[in-house]
C-alpha distance (Angstrom), angle and dihedral (degrees) to the residues before:
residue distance angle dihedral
X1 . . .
X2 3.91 . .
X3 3.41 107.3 .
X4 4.02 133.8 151.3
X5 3.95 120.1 -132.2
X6 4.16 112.4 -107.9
X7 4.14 88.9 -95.8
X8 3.33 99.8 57.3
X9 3.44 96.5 42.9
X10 4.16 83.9 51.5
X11 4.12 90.5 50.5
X12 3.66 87.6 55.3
X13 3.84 88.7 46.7
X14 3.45 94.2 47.4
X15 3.83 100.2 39.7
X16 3.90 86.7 57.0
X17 3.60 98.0 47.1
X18 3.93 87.0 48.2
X19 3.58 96.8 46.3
X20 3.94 85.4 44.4
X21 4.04 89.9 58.2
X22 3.20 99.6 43.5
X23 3.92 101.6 48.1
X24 3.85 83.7 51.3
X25 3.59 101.9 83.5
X26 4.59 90.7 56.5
X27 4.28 82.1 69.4
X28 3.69 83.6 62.1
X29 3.45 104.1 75.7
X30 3.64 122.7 -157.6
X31 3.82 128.3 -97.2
X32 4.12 136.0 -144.7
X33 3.63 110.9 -83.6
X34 4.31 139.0 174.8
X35 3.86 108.4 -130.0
X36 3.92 114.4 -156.5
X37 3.76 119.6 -162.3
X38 3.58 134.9 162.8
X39 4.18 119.4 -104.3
X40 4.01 91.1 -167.5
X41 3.84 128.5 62.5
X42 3.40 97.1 -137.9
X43 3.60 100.2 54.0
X44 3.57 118.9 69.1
X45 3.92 156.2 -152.9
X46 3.72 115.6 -111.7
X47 3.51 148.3 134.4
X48 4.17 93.5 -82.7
X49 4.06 83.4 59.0
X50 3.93 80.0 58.3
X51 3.03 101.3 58.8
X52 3.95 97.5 44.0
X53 3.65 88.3 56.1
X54 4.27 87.6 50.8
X55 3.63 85.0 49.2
X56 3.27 98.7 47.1
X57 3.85 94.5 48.5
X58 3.76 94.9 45.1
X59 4.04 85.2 50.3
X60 3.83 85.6 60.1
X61 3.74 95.8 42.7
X62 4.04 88.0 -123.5
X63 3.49 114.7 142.4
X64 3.54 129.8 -146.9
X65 4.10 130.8 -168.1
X66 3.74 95.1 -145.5
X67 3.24 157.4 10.8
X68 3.61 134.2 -146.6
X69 4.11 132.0 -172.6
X70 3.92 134.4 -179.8
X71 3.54 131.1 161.6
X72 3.94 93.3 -84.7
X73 4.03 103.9 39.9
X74 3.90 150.4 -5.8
X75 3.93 111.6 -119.0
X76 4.35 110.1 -154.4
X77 3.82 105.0 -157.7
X78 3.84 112.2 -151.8
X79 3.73 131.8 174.9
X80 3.53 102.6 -115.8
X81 3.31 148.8 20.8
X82 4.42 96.5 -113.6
X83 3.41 76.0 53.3
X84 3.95 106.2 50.6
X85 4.23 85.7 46.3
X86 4.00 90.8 58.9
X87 3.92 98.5 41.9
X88 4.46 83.7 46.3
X89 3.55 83.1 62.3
X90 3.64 107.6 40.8
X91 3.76 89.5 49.8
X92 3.91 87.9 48.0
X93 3.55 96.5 59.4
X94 3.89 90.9 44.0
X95 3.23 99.7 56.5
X96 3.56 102.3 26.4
X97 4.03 108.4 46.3
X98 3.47 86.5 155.7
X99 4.06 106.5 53.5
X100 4.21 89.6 -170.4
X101 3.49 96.5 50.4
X102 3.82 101.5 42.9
X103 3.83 123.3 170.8
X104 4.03 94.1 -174.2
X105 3.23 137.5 59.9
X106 4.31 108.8 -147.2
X107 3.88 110.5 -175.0
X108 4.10 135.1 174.0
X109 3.74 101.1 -110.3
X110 4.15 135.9 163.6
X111 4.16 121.8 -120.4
X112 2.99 120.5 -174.5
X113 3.76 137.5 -108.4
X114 3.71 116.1 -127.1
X115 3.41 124.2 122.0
X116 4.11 128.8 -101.1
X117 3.86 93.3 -106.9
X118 3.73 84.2 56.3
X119 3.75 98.2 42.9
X120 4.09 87.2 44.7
X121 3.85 90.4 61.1
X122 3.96 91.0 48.6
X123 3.86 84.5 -115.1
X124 3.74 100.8 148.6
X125 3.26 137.1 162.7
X126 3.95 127.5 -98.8
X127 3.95 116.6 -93.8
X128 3.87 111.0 -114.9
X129 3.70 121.1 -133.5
X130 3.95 118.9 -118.4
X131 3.97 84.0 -89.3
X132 3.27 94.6 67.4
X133 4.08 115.5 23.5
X134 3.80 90.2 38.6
X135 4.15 120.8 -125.9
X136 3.40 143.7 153.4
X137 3.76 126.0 -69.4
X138 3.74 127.7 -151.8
X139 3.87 132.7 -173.8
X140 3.84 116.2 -169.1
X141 3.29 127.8 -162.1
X142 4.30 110.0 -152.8
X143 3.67 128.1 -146.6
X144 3.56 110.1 -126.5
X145 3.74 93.5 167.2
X146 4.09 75.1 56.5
X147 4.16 88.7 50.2
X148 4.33 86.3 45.5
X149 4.20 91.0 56.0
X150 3.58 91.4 43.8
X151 4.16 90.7 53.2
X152 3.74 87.4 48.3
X153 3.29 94.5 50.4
X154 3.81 94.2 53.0
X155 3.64 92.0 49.2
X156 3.98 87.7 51.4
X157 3.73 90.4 60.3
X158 4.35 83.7 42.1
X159 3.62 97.0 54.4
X160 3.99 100.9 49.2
X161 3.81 86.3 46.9
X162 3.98 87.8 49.4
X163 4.09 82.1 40.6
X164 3.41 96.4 64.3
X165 4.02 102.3 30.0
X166 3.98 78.9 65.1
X167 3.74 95.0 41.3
X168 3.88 86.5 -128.6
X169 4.28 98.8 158.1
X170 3.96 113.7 -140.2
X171 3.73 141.4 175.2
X172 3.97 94.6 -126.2
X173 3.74 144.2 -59.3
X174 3.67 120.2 -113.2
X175 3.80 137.4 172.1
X176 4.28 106.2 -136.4
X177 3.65 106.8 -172.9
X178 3.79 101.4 -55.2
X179 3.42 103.6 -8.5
X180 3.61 146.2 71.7
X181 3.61 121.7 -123.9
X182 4.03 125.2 -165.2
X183 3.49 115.7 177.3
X184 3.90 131.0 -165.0
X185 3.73 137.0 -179.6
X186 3.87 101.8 -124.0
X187 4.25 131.9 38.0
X188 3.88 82.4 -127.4
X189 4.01 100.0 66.8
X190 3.87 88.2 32.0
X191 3.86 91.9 58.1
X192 3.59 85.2 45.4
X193 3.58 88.7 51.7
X194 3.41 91.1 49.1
X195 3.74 94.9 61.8
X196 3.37 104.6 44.0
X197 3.65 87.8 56.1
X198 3.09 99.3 41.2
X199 4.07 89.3 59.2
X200 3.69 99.1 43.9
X201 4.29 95.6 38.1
X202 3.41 111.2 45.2
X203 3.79 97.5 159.7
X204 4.40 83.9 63.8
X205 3.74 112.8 91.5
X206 3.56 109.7 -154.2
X207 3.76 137.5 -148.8
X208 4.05 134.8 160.5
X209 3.84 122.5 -119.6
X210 3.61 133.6 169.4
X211 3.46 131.1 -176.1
X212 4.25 125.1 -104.9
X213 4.44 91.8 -96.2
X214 3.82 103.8 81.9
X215 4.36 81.5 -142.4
X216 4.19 94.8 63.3
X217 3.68 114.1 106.1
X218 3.30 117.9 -94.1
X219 4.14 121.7 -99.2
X220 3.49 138.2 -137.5
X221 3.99 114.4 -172.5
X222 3.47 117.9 -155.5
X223 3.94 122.2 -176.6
X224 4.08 136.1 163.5
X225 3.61 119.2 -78.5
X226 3.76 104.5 -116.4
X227 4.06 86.7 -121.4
X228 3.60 89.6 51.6
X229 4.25 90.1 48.7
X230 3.88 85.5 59.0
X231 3.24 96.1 52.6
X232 3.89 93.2 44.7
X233 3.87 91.8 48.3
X234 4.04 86.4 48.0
X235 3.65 93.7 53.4
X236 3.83 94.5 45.3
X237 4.13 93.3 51.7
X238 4.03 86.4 38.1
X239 4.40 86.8 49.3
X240 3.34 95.3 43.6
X241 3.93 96.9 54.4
X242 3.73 87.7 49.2
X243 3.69 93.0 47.5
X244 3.79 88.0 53.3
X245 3.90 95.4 52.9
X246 3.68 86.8 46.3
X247 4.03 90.1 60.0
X248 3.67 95.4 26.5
X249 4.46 95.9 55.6
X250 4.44 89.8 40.5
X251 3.55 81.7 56.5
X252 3.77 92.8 50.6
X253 4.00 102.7 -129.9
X254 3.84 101.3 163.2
X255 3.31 121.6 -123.0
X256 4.54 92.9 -10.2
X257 4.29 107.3 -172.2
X258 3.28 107.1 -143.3
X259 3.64 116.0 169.2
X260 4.44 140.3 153.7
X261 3.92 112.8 -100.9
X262 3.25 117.6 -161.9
X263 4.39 115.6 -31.5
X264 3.86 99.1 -53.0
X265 3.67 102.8 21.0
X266 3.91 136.5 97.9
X267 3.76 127.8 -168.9
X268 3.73 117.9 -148.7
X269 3.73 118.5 -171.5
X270 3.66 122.5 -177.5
X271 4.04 114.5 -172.3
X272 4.16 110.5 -160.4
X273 4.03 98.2 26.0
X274 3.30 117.8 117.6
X275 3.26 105.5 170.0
X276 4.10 113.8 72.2
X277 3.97 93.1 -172.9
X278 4.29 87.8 60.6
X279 3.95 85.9 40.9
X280 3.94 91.5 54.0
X281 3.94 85.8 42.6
X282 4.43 81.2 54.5
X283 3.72 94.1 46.5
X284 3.79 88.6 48.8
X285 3.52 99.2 50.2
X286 3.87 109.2 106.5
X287 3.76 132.0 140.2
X288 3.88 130.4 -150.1
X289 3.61 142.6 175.9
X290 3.68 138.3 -105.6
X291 3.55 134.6 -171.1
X292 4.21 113.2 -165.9
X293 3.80 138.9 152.9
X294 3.56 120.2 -110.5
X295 3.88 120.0 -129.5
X296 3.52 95.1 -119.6
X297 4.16 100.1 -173.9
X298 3.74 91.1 48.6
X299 3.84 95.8 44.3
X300 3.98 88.5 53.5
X301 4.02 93.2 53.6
X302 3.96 109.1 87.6
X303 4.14 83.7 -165.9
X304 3.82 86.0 59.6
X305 3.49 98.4 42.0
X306 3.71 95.1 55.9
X307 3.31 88.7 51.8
X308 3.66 95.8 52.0
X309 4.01 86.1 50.9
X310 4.00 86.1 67.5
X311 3.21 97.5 52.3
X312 4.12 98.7 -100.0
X313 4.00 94.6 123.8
X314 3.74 125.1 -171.8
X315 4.23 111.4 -99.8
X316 3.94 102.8 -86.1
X317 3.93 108.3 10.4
X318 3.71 133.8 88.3
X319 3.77 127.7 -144.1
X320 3.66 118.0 -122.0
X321 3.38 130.9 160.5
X322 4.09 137.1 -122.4
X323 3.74 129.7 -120.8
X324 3.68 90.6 -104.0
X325 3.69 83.4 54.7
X326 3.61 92.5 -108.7
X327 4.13 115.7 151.5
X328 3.53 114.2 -113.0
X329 4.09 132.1 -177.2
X330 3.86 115.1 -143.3
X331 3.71 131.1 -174.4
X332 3.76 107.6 -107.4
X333 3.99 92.1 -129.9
X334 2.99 111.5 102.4
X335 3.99 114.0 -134.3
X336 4.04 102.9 -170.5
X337 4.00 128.6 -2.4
X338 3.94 125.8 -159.3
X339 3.25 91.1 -94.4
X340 3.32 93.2 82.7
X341 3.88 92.1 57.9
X342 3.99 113.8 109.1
X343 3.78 88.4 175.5
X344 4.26 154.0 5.8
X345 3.48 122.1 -163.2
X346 4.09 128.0 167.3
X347 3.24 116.0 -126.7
X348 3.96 139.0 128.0
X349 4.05 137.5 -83.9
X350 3.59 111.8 -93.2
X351 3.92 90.7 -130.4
X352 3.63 109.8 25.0
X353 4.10 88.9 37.3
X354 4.23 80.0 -146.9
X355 3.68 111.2 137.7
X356 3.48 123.5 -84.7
X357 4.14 149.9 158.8
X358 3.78 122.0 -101.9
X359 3.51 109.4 -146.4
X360 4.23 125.3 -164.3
X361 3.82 110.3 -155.1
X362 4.27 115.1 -161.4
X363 3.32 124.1 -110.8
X364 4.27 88.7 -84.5
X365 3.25 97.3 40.5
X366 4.07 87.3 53.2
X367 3.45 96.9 50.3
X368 4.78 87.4 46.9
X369 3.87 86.5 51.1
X370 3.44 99.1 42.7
X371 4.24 86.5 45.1
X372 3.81 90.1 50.6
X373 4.60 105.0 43.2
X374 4.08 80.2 51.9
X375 4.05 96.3 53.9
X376 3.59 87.8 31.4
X377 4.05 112.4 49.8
X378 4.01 115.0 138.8
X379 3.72 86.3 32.8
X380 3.87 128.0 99.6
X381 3.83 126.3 -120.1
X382 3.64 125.4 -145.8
X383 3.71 121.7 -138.6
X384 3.86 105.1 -161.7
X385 3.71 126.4 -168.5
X386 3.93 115.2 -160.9
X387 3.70 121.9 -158.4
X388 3.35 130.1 179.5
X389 4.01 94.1 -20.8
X390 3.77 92.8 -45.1
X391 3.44 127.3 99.7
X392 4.21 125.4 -147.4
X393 4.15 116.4 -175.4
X394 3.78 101.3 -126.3
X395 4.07 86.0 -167.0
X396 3.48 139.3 -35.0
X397 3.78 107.0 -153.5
X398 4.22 124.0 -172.3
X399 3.74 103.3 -104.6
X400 3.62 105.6 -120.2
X401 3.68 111.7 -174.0
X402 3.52 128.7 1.3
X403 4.18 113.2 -81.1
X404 3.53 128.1 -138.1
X405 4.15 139.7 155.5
X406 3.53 86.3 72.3
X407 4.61 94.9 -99.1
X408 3.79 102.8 136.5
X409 4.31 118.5 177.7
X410 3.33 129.0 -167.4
X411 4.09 122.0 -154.4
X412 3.48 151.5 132.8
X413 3.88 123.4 113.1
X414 3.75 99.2 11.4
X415 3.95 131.8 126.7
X416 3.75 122.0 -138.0
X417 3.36 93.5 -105.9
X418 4.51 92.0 51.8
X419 3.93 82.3 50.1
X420 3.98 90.8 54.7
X421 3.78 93.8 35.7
X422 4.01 93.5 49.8
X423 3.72 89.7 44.7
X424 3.86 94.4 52.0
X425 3.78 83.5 47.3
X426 4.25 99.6 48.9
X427 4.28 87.8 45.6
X428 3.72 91.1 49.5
X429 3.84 89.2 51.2
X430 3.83 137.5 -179.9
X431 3.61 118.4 -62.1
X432 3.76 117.9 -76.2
X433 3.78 92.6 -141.4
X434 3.67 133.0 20.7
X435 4.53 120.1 -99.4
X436 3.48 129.4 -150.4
X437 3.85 117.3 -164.5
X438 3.67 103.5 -127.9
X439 3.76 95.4 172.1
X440 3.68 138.8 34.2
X441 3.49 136.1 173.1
X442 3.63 140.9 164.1
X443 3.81 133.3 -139.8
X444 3.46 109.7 -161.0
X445 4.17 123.8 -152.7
X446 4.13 95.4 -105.9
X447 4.10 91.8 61.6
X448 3.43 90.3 40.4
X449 3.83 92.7 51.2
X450 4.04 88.3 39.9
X451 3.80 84.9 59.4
X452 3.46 95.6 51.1
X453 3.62 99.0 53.5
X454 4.05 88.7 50.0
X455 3.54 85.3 48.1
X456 3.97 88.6 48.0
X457 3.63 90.4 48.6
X458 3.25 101.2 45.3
X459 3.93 93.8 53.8
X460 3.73 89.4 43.0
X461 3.92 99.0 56.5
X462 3.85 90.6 42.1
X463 3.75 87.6 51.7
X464 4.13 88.1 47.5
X465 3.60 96.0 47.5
X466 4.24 91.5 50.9
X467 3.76 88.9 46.4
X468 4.10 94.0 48.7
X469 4.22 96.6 48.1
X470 3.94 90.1 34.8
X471 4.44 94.0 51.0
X472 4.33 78.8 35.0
X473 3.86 93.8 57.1
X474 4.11 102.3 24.6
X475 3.70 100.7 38.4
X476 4.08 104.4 -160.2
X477 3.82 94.4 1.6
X478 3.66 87.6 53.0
X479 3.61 77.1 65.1
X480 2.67 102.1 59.6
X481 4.21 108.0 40.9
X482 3.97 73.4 53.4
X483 4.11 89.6 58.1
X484 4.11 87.5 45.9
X485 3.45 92.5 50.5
X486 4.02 97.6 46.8
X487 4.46 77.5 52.6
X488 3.94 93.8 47.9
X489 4.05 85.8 53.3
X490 3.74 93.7 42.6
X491 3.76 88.5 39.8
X492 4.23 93.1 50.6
X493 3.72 89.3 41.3
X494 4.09 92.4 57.8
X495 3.58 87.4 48.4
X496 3.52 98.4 54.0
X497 3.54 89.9 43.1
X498 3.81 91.5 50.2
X499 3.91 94.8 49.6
X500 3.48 84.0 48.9
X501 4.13 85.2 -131.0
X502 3.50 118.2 173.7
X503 4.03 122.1 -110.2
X504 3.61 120.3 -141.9
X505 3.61 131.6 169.5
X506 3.94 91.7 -90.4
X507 4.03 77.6 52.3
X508 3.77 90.5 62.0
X509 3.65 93.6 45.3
X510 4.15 92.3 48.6
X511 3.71 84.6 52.5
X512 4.35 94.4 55.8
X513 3.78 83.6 43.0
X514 3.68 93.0 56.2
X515 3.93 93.2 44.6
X516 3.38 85.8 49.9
X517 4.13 98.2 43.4
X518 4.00 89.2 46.6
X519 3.89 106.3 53.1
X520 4.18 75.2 62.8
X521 4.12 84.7 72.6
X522 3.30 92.2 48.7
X523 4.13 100.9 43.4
X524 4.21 85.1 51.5
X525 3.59 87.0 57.6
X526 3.90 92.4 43.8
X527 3.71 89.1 52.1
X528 3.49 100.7 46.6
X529 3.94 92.4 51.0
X530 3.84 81.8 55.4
X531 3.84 90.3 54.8
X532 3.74 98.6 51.1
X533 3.67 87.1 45.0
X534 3.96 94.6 53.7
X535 4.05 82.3 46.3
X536 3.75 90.2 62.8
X537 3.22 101.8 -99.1
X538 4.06 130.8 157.2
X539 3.71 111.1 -104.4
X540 4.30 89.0 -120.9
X541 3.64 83.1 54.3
X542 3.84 100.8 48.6
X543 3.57 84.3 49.1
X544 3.50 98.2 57.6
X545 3.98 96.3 37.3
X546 3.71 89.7 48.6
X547 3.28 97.9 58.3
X548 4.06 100.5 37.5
X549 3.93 92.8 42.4
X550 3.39 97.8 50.0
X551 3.96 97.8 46.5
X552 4.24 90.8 81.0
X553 3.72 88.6 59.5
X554 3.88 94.5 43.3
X555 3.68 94.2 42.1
X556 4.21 91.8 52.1
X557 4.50 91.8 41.7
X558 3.83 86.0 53.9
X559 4.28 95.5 41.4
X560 3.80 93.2 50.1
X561 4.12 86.9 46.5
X562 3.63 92.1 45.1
X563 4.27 90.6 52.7
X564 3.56 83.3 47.2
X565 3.69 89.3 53.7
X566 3.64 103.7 39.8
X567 3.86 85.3 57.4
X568 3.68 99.7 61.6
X569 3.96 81.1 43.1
X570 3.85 84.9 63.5
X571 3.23 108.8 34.9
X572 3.76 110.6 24.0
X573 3.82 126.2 73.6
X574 3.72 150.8 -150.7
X575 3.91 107.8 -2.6
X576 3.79 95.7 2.4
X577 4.44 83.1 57.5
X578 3.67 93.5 48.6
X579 3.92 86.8 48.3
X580 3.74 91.8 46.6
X581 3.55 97.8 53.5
X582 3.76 93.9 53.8
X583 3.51 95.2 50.0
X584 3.84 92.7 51.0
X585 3.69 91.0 44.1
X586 3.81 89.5 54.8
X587 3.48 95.6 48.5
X588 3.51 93.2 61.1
X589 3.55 93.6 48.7
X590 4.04 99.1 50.0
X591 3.97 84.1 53.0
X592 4.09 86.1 59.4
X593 3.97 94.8 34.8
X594 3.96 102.1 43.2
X595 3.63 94.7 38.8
X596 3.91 113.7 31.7
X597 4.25 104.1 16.9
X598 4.41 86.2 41.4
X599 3.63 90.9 46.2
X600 4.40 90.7 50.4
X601 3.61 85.8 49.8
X602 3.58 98.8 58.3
X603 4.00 93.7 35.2
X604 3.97 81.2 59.4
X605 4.06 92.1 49.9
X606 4.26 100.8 35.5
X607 3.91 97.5 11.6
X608 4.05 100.8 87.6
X609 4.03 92.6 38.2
X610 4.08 110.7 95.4
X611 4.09 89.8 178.1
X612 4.07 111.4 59.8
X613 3.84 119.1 173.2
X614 3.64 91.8 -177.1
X615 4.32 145.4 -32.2
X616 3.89 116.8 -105.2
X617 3.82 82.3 -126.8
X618 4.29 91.9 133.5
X619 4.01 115.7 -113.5
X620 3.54 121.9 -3.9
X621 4.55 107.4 -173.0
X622 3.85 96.8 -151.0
X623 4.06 111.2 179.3
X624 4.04 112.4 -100.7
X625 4.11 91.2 6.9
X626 4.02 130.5 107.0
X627 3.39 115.8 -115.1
X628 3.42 119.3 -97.9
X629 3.64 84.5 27.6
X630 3.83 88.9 105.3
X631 3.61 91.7 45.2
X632 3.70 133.1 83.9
């Protein structure tokens, strides 16, 4: 008798009741909601934001049917779209009186629909591509000859440091166009120069020049290496996408694509926005560092200070202002940028044990700071973080001693969490080159729906049509290859879900290609039951032969598929990934659901009888017998 052991028969159980739970919450649906974040690193999301957006809401007699908070934003569920438009404005002018200086960020967003018991058991539904939620899409074009000027300017501020550590004497260092130009009085120091350089900048190609009078200073020229201008423009593209994903995940965007296109190009997808203005504002968001001195004597006079706070600023300083919101004057040259920064770690001060940000300077950088805390002890430092355009004075501390080994830290007045917030912010970084948006678009929820119904559709009629020609030509074990395959879809569904992969339409047509790739499995199996019962064979036996013979040649079908898979996983991108991963996923789950969950559904039908006349398996042709005779 064909019969499965009580374990298997309770991993089938409990793999259908799984994958039964956790394709549940993708019926749900997902409703209109207002996301909240936070645009500035000191400011954050907590539960007394909640309650300003309940307040705010109740003020406006608009009524929402949940509310959900994380560490990055507050989600406000509404019913309807009219609906989701007023309570995006109400909570706009709430939090942001001021629209120019705004601290958050509220966007049109989807949540989704699935219940609490759901949500408890982390059974959520599967993120939809920007085909199918609907979104914003963004290609950028970046400046590279943008990420070229900034390396040259860098190795400006490099070379007179390296300069004067050699005591090599020059006339000035200054970047024309895309070039660097030193100049020197005598062919002595500038072959000096050239030497030095030459040893410590080995991506500089250098050449001589001077100009027609036989009394101009003498020039050396000094421009990338094209290698070295590959590589720069690489890093910039490869910096930027990675600052983008930094911005992009704080802000909580599920599931944001964001992907290079061709050698200068970026693709930003952004599934659930709405709203391209707040998705610009996203894509904008960057922070950076800089290092200045504050004008002490200026800062100290209250006449001057006044002044300063109508606009009337002393020659050569800017006014910024401290966390405390304290006024502050600092000197508009700029000392040290972030780009300089190798690394940001919270941690605490080593003698007040109050939290603080560990910065790692490179070797340059080490070797400015170092140059600056000796020529500038008694005097205070300001560390200046710049968001969005506007610039905040995270401390300014009285340089002490003179610092070197390039370990910076930045403290004073900031909670653990600020420390680990404006550390997250310094490693992600500004941009290394400029972006222009060159193309926009928005998908709007109604297409997106559309496609999922055609999608739905589509799948469902191709599922139909297997299940009417296999019940049509296999009778009862048509049956059940019909009940496997209605498991392999719940099972690859649950998966998805669980992975929290994202569906696209290329998804949706994986997941009809598997359906229609697995019911092979089971129509082997069929076939070969039907040989060993034209060879004479019992039907316990055919059962059992069926099922083991024909598991080689399922086994190697689906392995050569799966390589075939797994290679467009690798290699291929964007739609042909998201396809790739459902078709491997689905592979692995018609193995399981043609093979183990078909074969428990036919132990439970034929498994318990001793005596069978025959298998409802349609018409067996058996040499000198009737049909039907071999047939139940």
């Amino acid at each position: 008798m064909n019969r499965y052991p009580l374990w298997k028969n309770a991993t089938v159980l409990i793999a259908l009741v799984l994958g039964l739970l956790y394709t549940l919450p993708n019926f749900f649906g997902e409703a209109p909601a207002v996301q909240v974040s936070s645009v500035k690193a000191t400011i954050k999301v907590d539960t007394a934001l909640l309650a300003r957006v309940e307040d705010a809401l109740k003020a406006a007699d608009i009524v929402s049917t949940g509310l959900h908070a994380d560490l990055q934003s507050i989600r406000v569920r509404v019913i309807d779209t009219d609906t989701q438009l007023k309570a995006k404005d109400v909570i706009e002018k709430a939090l942001n009186p001021i629209p120019a200086d705004a601290s958050y960020s509220v966007a049109l967003n989807l949540v989704s629909n699935s219940p609490n018991w759901l949500t408890s058991i982390h059974a959520l539904p599967m993120y939809l591509g920007l085909d199918l939620r609907g979104g914003v899409h963004f290609l950028l074009q970046v400046d590279m000859k943008g990420a070229l000027t900034k390396r040259l300017d860098s190795t400006g501020a490099d070379l007179r440091s390296l300069l004067r550590d050699k005591n090599v004497r020059h006339s000035g260092i200054a970047r024309e166009t895309m070039s660097l130009v030193v100049r020197f009085r005598d062919a002595e120091t500038r072959d000096k120069a050239r030497g030095t350089i030459a040893d410590q900048q080995p991506d500089l190609l250098l050449s001589d020049s001077q100009d027609g009078n036989a009394d101009a200073p003498l020039k050396l020229i000094a421009v990338l290496k094209p290698e070295a201008q590959k590589r720069i423009q690489d890093f910039a593209l490869k910096q930027n996408i990675t600052t983008l994903h930094n911005r992009i995940n704080e802000l909580g965007v599920a599931e944001p694509i964001i992907q290079q296109q061709g050698a200068d190009r970026i693709v930003v997808q952004l599934p659930g926005v709405q709203d391209t203005a707040k998705a610009k504002d996203i894509l904008g968001r960057t922070a950076s560092l800089e290092v200045r001195m504050v004008d002490d004597e200026n800062s100290a006079n209250p006449a001057v200070m006044a002044q300063a706070a109508q606009g009337i600023l002393p020659s050569g300083t800017e006014l910024y202002s401290e966390r405390g919101g304290r006024p502050l004057l600092l000197k508009k040259q700029v000392v040290l940028t972030g780009d300089r920064l190798t690394d940001a770690q919270p941690g605490f001060d080593g003698q007040t044990q109050e939290p603080a940000v560990h910065l790692t300077l490179d070797s340059a950088g080490a070797r400015i700071f170092k140059d600056v805390t000796r020529e500038s002890v008694g005097k205070r430092m300001a560390i200046v973080l710049i968001e969005k355009g506007k610039g905040e004075v995270v401390t300014a501390p009285v340089i002490r001693s003179e610092i070197g080994g390039g370990r910076v830290q930045i403290s004073g007045r900031m909670s653990t969490q600020e420390a680990n917030d404006t550390a997250l912010l310094l490693r992600a970084g500004s941009l290394a080159a400029p972006m222009d948006i060159i193309e926009e678009r928005t998908i709007g929820p109604s297409l997106g729906a559309e496609n999922i119904s055609k999608g739905f559709h589509s799948t469902l009629w191709g599922f139909t049509a297997i299940a009417a020609f296999m019940i049509a030509y296999y009778l009862l074990f048509g049956m059940v290859s019909v009940l496997a395959l209605s498991a392999n879809l719940l099972l690859l569904i649950a998966l998805l879900s669980l992975l929290q992969a994202t569906l696209t339409l290329p998804g949706i047509a994986a997941i009809a290609l598997t359906l229609g790739m697995a019911i092979d499995s089971n129509v082997l199996i069929n076939e070969r039951i039907r040989e060993e019962l034209r060879g004479g064979n019992t039907p316990q036996a055919s059962i059992l032969a069926g099922y083991e013979r024909a598991w080689a040649t399922i086994l190697d079908s689906n392995v050569t598929t799966l390589i075939a898979g797994i290679a467009l996983l690798i290699f291929g991108s964007g739609p042909v990934r998201g396809f790739a991963v459902v078709h491997c996923l689905g592979i692995l789950t018609s193995i399981f659901s043609s093979v183990v969950i078909s074969r428990a559904f036919v132990n439970l039908i034929y498994g318990r009888r001793k005596k069978l006349a025959g298998l409802s398996i349609g018409q067996v042709w058996k040499p000198g017998v009737t049909a039907g005779a071999a047939t139940k």
